[in-house]
C-alpha positions in Angstrom: 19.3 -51.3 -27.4 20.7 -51.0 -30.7 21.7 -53.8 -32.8 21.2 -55.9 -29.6 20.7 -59.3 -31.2 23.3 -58.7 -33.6 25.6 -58.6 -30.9 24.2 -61.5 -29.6 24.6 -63.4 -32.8 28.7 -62.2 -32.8 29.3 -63.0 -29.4 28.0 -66.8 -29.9 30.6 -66.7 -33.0 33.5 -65.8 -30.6 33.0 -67.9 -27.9 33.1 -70.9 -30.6 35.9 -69.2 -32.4 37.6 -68.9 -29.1 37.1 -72.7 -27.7 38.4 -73.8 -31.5 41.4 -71.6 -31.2 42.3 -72.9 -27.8 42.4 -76.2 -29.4 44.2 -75.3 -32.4 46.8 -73.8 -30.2 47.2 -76.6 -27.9 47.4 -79.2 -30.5 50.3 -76.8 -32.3 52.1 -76.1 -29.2 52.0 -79.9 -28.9 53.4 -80.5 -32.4 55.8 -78.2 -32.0 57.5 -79.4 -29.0 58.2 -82.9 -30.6 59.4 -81.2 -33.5 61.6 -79.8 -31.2 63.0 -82.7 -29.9 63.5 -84.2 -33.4 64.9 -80.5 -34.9 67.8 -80.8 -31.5 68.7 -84.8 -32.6 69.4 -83.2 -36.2 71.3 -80.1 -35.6 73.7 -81.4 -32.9 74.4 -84.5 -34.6 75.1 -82.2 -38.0 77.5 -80.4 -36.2 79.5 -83.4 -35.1 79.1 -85.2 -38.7 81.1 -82.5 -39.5 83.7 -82.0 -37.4 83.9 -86.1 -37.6 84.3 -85.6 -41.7 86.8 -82.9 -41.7 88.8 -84.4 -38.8 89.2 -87.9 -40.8 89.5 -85.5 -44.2 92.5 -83.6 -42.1 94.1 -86.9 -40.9 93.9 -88.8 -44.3 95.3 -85.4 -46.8 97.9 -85.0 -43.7 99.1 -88.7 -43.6 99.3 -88.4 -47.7 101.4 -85.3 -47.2 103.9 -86.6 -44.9 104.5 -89.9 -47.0 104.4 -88.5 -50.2 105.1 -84.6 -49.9 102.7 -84.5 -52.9 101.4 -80.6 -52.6 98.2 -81.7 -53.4 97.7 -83.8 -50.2 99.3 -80.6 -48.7 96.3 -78.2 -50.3 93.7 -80.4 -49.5 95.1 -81.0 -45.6 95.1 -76.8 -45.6 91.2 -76.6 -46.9 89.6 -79.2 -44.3 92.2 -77.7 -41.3 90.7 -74.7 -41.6 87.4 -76.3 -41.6 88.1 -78.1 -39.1 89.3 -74.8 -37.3 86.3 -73.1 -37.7 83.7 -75.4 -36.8 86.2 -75.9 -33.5 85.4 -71.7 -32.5 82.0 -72.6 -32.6 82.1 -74.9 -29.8 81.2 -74.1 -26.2 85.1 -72.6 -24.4 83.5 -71.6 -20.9 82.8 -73.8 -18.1 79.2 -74.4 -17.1 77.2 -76.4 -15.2 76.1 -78.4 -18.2 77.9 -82.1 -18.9 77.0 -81.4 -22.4 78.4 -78.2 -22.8 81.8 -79.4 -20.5 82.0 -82.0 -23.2 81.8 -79.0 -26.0 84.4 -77.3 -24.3 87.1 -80.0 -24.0 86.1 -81.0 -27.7 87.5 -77.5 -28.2 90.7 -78.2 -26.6 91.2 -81.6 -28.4 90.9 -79.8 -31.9 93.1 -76.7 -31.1 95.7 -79.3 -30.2 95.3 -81.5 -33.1 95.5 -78.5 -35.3 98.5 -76.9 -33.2 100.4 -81.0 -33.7 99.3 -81.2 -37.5 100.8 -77.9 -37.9 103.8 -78.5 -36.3 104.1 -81.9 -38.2 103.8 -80.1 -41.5 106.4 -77.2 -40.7 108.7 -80.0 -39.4 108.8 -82.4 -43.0 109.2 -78.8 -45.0 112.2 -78.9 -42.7 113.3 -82.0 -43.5 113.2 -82.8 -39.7 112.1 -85.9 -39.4 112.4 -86.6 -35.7 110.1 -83.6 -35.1 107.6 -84.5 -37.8 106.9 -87.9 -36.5 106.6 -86.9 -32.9 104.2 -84.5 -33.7 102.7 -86.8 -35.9 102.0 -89.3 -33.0 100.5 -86.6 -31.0 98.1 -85.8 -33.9 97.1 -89.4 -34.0 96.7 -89.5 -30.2 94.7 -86.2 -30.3 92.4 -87.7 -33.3 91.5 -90.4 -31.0 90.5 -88.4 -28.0 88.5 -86.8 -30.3 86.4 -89.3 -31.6 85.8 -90.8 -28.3 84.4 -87.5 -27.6 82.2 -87.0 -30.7 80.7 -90.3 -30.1 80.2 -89.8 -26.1 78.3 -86.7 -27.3 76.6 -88.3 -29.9 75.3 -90.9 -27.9 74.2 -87.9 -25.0 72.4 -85.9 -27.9 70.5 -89.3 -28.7 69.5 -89.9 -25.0 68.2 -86.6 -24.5 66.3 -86.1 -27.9 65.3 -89.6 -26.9 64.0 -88.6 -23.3 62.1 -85.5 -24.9 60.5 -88.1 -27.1 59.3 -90.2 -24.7 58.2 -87.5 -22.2 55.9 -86.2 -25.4 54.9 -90.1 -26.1 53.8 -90.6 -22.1 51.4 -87.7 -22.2 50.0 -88.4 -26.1 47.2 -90.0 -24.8 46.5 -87.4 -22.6 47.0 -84.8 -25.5 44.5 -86.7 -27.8 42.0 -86.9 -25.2 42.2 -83.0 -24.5 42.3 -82.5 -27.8 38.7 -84.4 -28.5 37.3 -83.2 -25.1 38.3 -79.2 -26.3 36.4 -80.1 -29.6 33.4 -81.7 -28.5 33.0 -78.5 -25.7 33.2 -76.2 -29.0 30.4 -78.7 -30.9 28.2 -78.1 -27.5 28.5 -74.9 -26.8 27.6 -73.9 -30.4 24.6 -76.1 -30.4 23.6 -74.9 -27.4 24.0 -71.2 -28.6 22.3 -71.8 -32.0 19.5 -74.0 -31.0 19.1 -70.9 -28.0 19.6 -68.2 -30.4 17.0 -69.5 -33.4 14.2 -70.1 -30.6 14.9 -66.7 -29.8 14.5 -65.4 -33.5 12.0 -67.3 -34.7 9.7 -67.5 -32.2 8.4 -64.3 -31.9 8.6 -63.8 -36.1 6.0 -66.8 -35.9 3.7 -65.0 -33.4 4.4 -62.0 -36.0 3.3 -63.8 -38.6 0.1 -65.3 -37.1 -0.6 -61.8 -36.1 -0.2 -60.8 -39.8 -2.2 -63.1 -41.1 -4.8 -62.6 -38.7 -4.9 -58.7 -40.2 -5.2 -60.1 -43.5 -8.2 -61.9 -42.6 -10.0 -58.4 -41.0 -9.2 -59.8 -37.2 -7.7 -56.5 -36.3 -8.4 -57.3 -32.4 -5.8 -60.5 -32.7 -3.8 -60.3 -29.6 0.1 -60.0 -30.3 2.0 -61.8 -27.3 4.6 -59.5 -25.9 8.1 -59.2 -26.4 10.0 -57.9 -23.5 13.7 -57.5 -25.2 14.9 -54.5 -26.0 16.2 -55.7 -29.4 15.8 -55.2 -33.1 12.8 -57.8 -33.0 10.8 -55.8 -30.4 11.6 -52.6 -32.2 9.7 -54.8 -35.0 7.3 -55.9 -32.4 6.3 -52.4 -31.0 6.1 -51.0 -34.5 3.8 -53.7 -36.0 1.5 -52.9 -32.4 1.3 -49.4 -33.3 0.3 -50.1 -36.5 -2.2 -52.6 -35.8 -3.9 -50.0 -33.5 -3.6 -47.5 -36.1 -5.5 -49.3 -38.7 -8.1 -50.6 -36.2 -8.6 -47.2 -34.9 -9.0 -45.6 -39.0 -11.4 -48.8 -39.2 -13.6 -47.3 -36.3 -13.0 -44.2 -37.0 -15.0 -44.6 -40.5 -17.9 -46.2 -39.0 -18.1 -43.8 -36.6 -18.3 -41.1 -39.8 -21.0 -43.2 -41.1 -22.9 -42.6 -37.9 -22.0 -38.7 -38.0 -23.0 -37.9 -41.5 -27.0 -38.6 -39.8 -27.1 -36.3 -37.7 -25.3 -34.0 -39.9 -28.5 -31.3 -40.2 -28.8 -31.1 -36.8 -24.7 -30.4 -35.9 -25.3 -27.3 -38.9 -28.0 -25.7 -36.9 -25.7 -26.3 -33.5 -22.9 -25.1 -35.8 -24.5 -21.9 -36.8 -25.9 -21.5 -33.0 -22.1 -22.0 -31.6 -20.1 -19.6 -34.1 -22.9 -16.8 -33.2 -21.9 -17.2 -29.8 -18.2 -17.4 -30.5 -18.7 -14.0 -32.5 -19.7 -12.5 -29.6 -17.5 -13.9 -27.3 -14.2 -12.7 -29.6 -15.8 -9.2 -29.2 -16.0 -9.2 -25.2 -12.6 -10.4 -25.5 -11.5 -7.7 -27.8 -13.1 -5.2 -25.6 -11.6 -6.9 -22.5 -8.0 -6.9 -23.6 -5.6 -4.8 -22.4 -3.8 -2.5 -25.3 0.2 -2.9 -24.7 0.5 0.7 -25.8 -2.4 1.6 -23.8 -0.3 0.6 -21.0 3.0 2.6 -22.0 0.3 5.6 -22.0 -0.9 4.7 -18.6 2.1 4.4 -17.2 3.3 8.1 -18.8 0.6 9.2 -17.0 1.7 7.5 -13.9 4.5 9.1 -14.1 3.7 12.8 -14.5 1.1 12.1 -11.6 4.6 11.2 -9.3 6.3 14.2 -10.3 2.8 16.1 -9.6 3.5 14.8 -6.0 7.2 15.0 -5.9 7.6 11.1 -5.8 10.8 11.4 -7.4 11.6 7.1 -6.5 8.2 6.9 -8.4 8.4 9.1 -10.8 11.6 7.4 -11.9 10.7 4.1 -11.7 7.8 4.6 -13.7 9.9 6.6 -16.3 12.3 3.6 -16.5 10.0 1.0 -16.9 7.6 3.3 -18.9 10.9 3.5 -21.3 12.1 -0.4 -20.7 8.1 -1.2 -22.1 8.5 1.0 -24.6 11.9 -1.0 -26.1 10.3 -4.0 -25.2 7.3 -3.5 -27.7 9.2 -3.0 -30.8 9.7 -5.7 -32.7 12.3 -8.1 -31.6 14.0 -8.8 -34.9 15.2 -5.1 -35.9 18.7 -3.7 -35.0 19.7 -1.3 -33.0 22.8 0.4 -32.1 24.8 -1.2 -29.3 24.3 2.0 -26.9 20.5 1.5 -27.5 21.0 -2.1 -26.5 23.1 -1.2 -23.5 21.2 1.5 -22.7 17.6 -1.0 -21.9 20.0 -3.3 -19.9 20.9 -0.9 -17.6 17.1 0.2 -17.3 16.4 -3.2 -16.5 19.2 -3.8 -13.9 18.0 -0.2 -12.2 14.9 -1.9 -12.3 16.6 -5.1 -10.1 18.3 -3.7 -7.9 15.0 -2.0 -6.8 13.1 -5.1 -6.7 16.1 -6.8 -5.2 18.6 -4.1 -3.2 21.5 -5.3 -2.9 21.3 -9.1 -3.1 22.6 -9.1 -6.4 25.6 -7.0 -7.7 26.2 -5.8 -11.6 29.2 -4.8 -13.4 29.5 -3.5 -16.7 32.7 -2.9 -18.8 32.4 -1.6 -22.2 34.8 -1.0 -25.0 33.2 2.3 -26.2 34.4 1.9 -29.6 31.8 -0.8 -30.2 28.7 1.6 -29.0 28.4 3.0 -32.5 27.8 -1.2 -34.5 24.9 -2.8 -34.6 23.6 -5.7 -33.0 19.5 -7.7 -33.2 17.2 -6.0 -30.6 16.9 -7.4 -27.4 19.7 -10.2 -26.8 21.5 -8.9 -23.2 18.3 -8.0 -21.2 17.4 -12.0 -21.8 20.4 -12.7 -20.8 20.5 -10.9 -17.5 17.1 -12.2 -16.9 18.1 -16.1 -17.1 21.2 -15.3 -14.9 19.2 -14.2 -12.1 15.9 -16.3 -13.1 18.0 -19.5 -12.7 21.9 -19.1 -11.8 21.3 -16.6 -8.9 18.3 -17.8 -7.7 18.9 -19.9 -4.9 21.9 -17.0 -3.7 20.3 -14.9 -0.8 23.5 -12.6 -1.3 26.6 -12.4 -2.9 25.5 -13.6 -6.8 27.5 -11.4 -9.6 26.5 -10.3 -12.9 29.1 -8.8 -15.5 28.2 -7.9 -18.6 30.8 -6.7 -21.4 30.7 -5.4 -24.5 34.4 -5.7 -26.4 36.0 -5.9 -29.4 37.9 -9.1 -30.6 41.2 -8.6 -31.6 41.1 -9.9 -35.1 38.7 -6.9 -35.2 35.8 -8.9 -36.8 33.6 -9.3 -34.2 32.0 -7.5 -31.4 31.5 -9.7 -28.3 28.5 -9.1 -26.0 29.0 -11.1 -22.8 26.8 -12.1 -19.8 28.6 -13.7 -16.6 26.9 -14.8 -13.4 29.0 -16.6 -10.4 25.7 -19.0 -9.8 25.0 -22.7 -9.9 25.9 -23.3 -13.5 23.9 -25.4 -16.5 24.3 -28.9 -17.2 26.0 -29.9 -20.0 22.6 -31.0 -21.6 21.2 -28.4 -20.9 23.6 -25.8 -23.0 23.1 -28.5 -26.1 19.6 -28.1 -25.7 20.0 -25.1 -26.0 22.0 -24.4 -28.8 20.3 -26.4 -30.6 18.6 -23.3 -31.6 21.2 -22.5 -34.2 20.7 -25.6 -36.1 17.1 -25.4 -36.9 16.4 -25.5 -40.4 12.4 -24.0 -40.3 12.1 -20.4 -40.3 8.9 -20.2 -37.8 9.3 -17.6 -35.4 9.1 -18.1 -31.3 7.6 -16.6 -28.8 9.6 -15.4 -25.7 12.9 -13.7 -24.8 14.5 -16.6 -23.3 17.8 -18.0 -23.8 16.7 -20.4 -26.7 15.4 -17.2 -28.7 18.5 -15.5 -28.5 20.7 -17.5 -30.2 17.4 -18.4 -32.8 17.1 -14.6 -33.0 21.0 -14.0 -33.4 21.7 -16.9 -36.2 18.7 -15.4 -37.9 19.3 -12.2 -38.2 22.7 -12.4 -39.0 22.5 -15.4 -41.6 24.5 -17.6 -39.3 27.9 -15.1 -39.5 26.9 -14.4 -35.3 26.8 -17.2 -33.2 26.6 -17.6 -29.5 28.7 -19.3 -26.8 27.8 -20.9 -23.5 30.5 -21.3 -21.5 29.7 -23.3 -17.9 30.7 -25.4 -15.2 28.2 -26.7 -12.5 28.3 -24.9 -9.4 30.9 -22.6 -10.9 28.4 -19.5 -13.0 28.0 -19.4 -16.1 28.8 -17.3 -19.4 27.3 -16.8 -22.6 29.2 -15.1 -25.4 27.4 -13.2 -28.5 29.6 -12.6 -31.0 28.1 -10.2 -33.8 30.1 -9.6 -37.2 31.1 -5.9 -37.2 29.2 -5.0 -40.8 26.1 -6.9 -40.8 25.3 -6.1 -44.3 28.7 -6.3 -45.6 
C-alpha cells in the first residue's frame, strides 16, 4: 500500500494530538466556568453601583434644589434623573419565576416612582407650592429607602450565588486536577507506547538491510535477507534490494558460466555450422509448404466458376462473396477507402453470418448516403461486427441485434461510423483497456483486426483528428462510435 507507514507515523501524531486537546479543552472549559462565576459577581454588582450612585447623586442635587432653588443643583438633579431613568428601563418589568429577576422588577417600580415624586417635587417649588413640594418630597425619601433595601437585598443574592458557583467549582478542583494529570500522563503513554512501537518497526528491518548490505560488500551474495511481510514503503525497499541481490548473484554466475563456455567454443562452431545448414533447409520446406494468400483468392475464383459450372448458385455465391471479402481483406490495412467500399465488405461479411448463423442473429443498417462518397482507414466496421458477435452475442441462442450506421454529425465535421449490439456489455475496464490504444506513444504496428487495432489504426491514420467511442453498460449491449474528420488531408 502506498505511503503505508507514513500514515502510520500521522495517525500516532493524532491520537497524541487528540488526547492533548481533550485536556486542553477540559482544563479551559474549567477555567472558564469560574471565570464565569467571577465575570456574574462583577457585572450585576456594576449595575447596582450604579443605580446606588445616581439615586444618592439624584437625592443629594434634588435636596440642594429645593432648599436653595440654585439652578445648578436643578441641572445637575436633571443629568443623574435621567441616568437614573435609564439604567431603571434596563431592569427586568415581567414576572418570572426567578426571585432575582422579581427583585429586578419591583426595583423597576421603586425608581419609576421616585422619579414620578422627584418630578412632581420639582414642578411643585417652581410653583411656589410648598405643601405639594414637601409631600412629594417625603414620598421621594420613602421611595429612596425602599430602594436601597432592595439594592442591598440583591446585592447580597448576587454575592450568594457567585459565591455558590465558586464553591461548586472549589468542591470538584481536586477532582479537576486529578483528571487533568491522569488525561496527561494517558497522552505521555500512549505516545511512548506508539514511538517505541513505531521505531522497532522502522528500524529493525533497515538493520537486517544493512547487515545484508554489508554482507554484499564483502562478496556473500547468498546472505539470507529475513522477510518482511508489510505491505509498506520498507518492504517496497525490501523486495527491491531481493531483486537486486538475485540479480547480481545471477550476472556473478552467469560470468563463470561464460568462462566455462568459451572452452568448448570450437566445438559449438562446428554444431553451429551443422544446425544453420539444417535450418536452411528447413526455411525452404517451409517456404514450399506455405500456403500463398493470393493463391487462395485464385483457388477460391476457381471454386467459384466450378459452382456456376454445376448451377450451385448458394455456392457459387458464397464463394464469390468470400472470394471478394478475402480479396479486401488482403490489402493493406492502413490505406483509405471510400465509405461505400467500407460498407460494401460489411455487408459481404454479414451475408456471410447470416449463412453461417440463419437467423440467430439480426442486422440493421442505416446510412446517410451523403457520407458514401468521404473517406475513412480500411477495415474498421467488419472488426467491429465481428467482436459484437465474437463476444456480446455469444452466449444469445436468438434474438441478439446488430446496427450499424453511418451518419453525419450536425456540426458537419465529422462522419460517424457506428456499431450497436443488444448483448452482455463490456466492463468498464475493459473499454479503458481498450482505449488505451489511442494513447500509445510508439509507432509499431499490430497484428489483428480486433477492437484494440481499430482505434490504434484510426488515431494513426488520422493523426489523432478521429477518435473512437465505447459506449456500454453491462448486460445492456454495447456501442462503439468512429468518428472520422470529413477532409482527412485538410
Amino acid at each position: 500500500m502506498k505511503h503505508r507507514l507514513r500514515n502510520r507515523i500521522v495517525l500516532n501524531s493524532m491520537v497524541i494530538l487528540f488526547i492533548l486537546s481533550v485536556v486542553m479543552i477540559y482544563t479551559a472549559i474549567s477555567s472558564m466556568e469560574l471565570s464565569r462565576s467571577f465575570d456574574l459577581l462583577l457585572q450585576n454588582n456594576l449595575v447596582l453601583k450604579d443605580i446606588c450612585k445616581n439615586l444618592d447623586e439624584t437625592q443629594k442635587n434634588l435636596t440642594a434644589y429645593l432648599r436653595a432653588k440654585n439652578s445648578e443643583s436643578l441641572k445637575e438633579y436633571i443629568r443623574y434623573a435621567s441616568n437614573l431613568q435609564v439604567l431603571a428601563g434596563k431592569l427586568n418589568r415581567e414576572i418570572k419565576d426567578d426571585q432575582l429577576l422579581l427583585l429586578e422588577r419591583n426595583l423597576a417600580i421603586l425608581l419609576d416612582n421616585y422619579l414620578v415624586s422627584t418630578d412632581n417635587a420639582v414642578q411643585a417649588k417652581r410653583g411656589r407650592n410648598v405643601a405639594v413640594y414637601v409631600g412629594q418630597y417625603d414620598e421621594a425619601k420613602k421611595s429612596e429607602g425602599l430602594i436601597k433595601f432592595l439594592l442591598e437585598k440583591m446585592n447580597t443574592l448576587y454575592l450568594d450565588e457567585a459565591l455558590s458557583s465558586f464553591m461548586g467549582y472549589r468542591n470538584n478542583i481536586s477532582l479537576v486536577l486529578f483528571l487533568n494529570l491522569l488525561l496527561i500522563l494517558l497522552a505521555f503513554l500512549v505516545s511512548s507506547i506508539f514511538m517505541m512501537r513505531y521505531s522497532s518497526i522502522i528500524t529493525e528491518p533497515l538493520e537486517h538491510l544493512s547487515e545484508t548490505v554489508k554482507a554484499v560488500e564483502r562478496g556473500d551474495y547468498s546472505y539470507n535477507l529475513p522477510p518482511y511481510e508489510d505491505d509498506d514503503e520498507i518492504g517496497t525497499l525490501n523486495q527491491a534490494f531481493k531483486r537486486m541481490q538475485k540479480s547480481i548473484q545471477n550476472a556473478f554466475e552467469e560470468l563463470n558460466k561464460k568462462a566455462e563456455l568459451e572452452k568448448l567454443l570450437l566445438e559449438q562452431k562446428m554444431q553451429m555450422l551443422d544446425y544453420q545448414h539444417k535450418l536452411k533447409d528447413a526455411e525452404l520446406l517451409a517456404l514450399q509448404t506455405q500456403i500463398n494468400p493470393h493463391f487462395l483468392y485464385n483457388t477460391l475464383s476457381a471454386g467459384w466458376q466450378l459452382a456456376l459450372a454445376e448451377q450451385d448458385e448458394t455456392t457459387a455465391e458464397f464463394l464469390e462473396k468470400l472470394a471478394d471479402f478475402i480479396r479486401y481483406v488482403l490489402k493493406p490495412t492502413n490505406r483509405f477507402v471510400p465509405i461505400a467500399e467500407e460498407l460494401d465488405c460489411a455487408q459481404k461479411y454479414i451475408w456471410l453470418l447470416k449463412l453461417r448463423f440463419a437467423d440467430r442473429y439480426q442486422f440493421d443498417i442505416d446510412v446517410d448516403e451523403r457520407a458514401l462518397v468521404y473517406e475513412t482507414p480500411a477495415l474498421v466496421l467488419q472488426p467491429l461486427i465481428e467482436n459484437a458477435i465474437t463476444h456480446g452475442l455469444h452466449d444469445l441462442e436468438q434474438g441478439g441485434r446488430v446496427s450499424i450506421s453511418v451518419q453525419l454529425d450536425d456540426a458537419g465535421r465529422f462522419i460517424r461510423l457506428a456499431v450497436a449490439d443488444t448483448g452482455k456489455g463490456m466492463k468498464k475496464d475493459d473499454i479503458e483497456a481498450a482505449m488505451k490504444a489511442a494513447k500509445m506513444d510508439d509507432n509499431s504496428e499490430h497484428s489483428g483486426i480486433g477492437l484494440f487495432n481499430v482505434i490504434r489504426r484510426v488515431t494513426l491514420s488520422t493523426a489523432g483528428r478521429g477518435h473512437v467511442a465505447i459506449e456500454s453498460t453491462e448486460g445492456q449491449g454495447s456501442k462503439v462510435i468512429i468518428s472520422i474528420p470529413m477532409e482527412l488531408h485538410g
